[in-house]
N, C-alpha and C positions, 0 to 999 in steps of 0.2 A: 688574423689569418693573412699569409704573404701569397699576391699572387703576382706572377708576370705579366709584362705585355702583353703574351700571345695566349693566356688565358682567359679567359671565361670571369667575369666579377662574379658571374651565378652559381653556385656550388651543384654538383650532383648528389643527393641525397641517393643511398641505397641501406634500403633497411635490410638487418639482417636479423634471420631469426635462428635458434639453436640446432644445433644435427644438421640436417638434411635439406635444411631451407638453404643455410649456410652453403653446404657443399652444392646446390643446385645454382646457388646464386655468384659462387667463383667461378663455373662455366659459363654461367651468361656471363659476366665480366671479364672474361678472354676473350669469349665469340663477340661482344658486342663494343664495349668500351676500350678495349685495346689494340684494334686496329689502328692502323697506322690516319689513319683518315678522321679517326675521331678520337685519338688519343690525346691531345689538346684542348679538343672540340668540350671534353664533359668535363674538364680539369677546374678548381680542385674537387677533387672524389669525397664526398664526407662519410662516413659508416654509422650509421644508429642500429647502437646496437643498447639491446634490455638491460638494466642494470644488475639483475639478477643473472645474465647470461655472461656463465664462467667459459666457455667452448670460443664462442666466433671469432671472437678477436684474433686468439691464437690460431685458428683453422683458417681465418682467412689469410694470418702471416706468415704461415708454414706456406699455404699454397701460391699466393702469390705476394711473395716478397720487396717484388721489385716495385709493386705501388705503393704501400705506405712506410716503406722507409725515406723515401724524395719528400711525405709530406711533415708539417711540421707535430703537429696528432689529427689524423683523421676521424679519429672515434669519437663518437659525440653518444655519452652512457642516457638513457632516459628510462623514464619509468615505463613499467610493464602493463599494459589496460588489464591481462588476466593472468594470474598464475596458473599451471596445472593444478586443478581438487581445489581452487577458491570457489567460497559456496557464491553463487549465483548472485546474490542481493549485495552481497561485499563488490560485484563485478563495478556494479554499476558506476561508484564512487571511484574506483581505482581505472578504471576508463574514462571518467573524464578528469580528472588527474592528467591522467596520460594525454589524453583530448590537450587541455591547457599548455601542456610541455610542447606539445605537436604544434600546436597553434602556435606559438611563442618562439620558436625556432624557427619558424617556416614564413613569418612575419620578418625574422630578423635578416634570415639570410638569403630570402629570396632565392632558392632552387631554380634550376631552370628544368633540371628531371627529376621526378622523384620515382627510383626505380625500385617494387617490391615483388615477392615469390610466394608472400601466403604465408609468412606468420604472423601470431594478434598484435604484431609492434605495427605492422603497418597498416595496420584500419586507422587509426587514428592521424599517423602523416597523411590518408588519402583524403579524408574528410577535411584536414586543415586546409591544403591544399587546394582542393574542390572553393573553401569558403575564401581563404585569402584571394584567392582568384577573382572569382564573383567580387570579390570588394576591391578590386585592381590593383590590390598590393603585388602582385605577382608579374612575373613579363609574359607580354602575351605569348611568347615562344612555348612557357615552361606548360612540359606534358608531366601525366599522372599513366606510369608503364607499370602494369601488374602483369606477370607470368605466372599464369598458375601453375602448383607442384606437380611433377611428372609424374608423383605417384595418383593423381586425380583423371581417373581412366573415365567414369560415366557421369559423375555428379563435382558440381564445385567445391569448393574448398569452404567453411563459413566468412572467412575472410573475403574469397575470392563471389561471394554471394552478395556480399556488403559493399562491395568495391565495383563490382560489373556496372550497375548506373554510374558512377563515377569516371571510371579512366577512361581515357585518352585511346588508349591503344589496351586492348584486354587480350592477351596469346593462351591458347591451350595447346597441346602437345599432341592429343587423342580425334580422331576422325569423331567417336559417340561425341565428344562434348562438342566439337566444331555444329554436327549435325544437330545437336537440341539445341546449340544458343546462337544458331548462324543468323539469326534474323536481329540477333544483337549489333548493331550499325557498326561499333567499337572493336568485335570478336574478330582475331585474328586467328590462321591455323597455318600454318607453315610449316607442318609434320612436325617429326621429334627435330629439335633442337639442342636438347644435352645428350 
C-alpha cells in the first residue's frame, strides 16, 4: 500500500454492502469524506466489500470515479458472516469466519475510521475493531461510525442493534428512532442526511 507524506499511515475502512447500502453509503462519501478539509484527512479509502457481492464495486466506480482510480486497489474482497436463506446454525460458523477475516485485517492495518451503513459485513469489522481497541492495537484517534439505513424509520436495523453498544458515533436519520434511543450517550440525529 503506497501512501504520501500528507496522508494518513491509517486507512479508512468503509464497508460496503449490496443495493442500497452501497448507494446510501456513496452519499455519505461525498457529504462526508470528500470535502475538501478532510479529503486527505481519511486517505487511503480502503472498501470491504463481501466476496459474494457482484454490484458494489461497480456502483461505487460508476458513481464516484474519481476516488479509486488515484488508488492502487482499494477493495479488500472478504467473507460474507450471512448469506440471504443460509439456515441459521450454518450462520454461526460463517460469522466467525468472517469475525477472524475482520479481526485479521483490522490488526494489520490499523484503521483510524471504520465507516459502516448496516449491512451484515459490517458487524464483524465493528466487533474486531471494538476488541483490537481494548487490546491497543488500534490508535487512540480510530472511531467505530455506523449510519443507520435511511430506510429504518421506527426500529433498528439487526446490524445497527449489534453495533449500537459498540460505536463511537451511532446517526439515525428519523426523529422515532432519535426519540427511543436518545438516551443512547453515542446516538446522533442530525435530520435526513442523504
Amino acid at each position: 500500500m503506497s501512501t504520501t507524506s500528507t496522508k494518513s499511515k491509517y486507512p479508512t475502512y468503509v464497508i460496503l454492502g449490496s443495493g442500497g447500502h452501497t448507494a446510501e453509503m456513496c452519499k455519505i462519501i461525498q457529504a462526508l469524506l470528500l470535502q475538501p478539509s478532510n479529503c486527505e484527512k481519511y486517505q487511503p479509502i480502503r472498501y470491504i466489500v463481501a466476496n459474494s457481492d457482484v454490484t458494489s464495486q461497480r456502483q461505487l466506480c460508476a458513481a464516484l470515479p474519481a476516488l479509486t482510480k488515484d488508488s492502487d486497489d482499494p477493495f479488500i474482497s472478504v467473507p460474507r458472516s450471512r448469506s440471504v436463506g443460509q439456515k441459521w446454525l450454518s450462520t454461526i460458523f460463517s460469522t466467525l469466519w468472517a469475525l477472524l477475516w475482520s479481526f485479521w485485517l483490522i490488526w494489520r492495518d490499523r484503521p483510524q475510521l471504520v465507516l459502516c451503513n448496516g449491512p451484515g459485513t459490517c458487524v464483524p469489522f465493528g466487533y474486531a475493531a471494538y476488541l483490537c481497541r481494548l487490546l491497543g492495537r488500534l490508535p487512540t484517534h480510530c472511531k467505530i461510525v455506523f449510519v443507520e439505513s435511511y430506510c429504518r424509520v421506527e426500529t433498528l436495523s439487526l446490524s445497527g442493534r449489534l453495533l449500537l453498544p459498540l460505536a463511537d458515533i451511532f446517526v439515525v436519520h428519523w426523529p422515532a428512532l432519535a426519540a427511543r434511543y436518545g438516551h443512547k450517550r453515542n446516538l446522533r440525529y442530525f435530520g435526513r442526511i442523504l
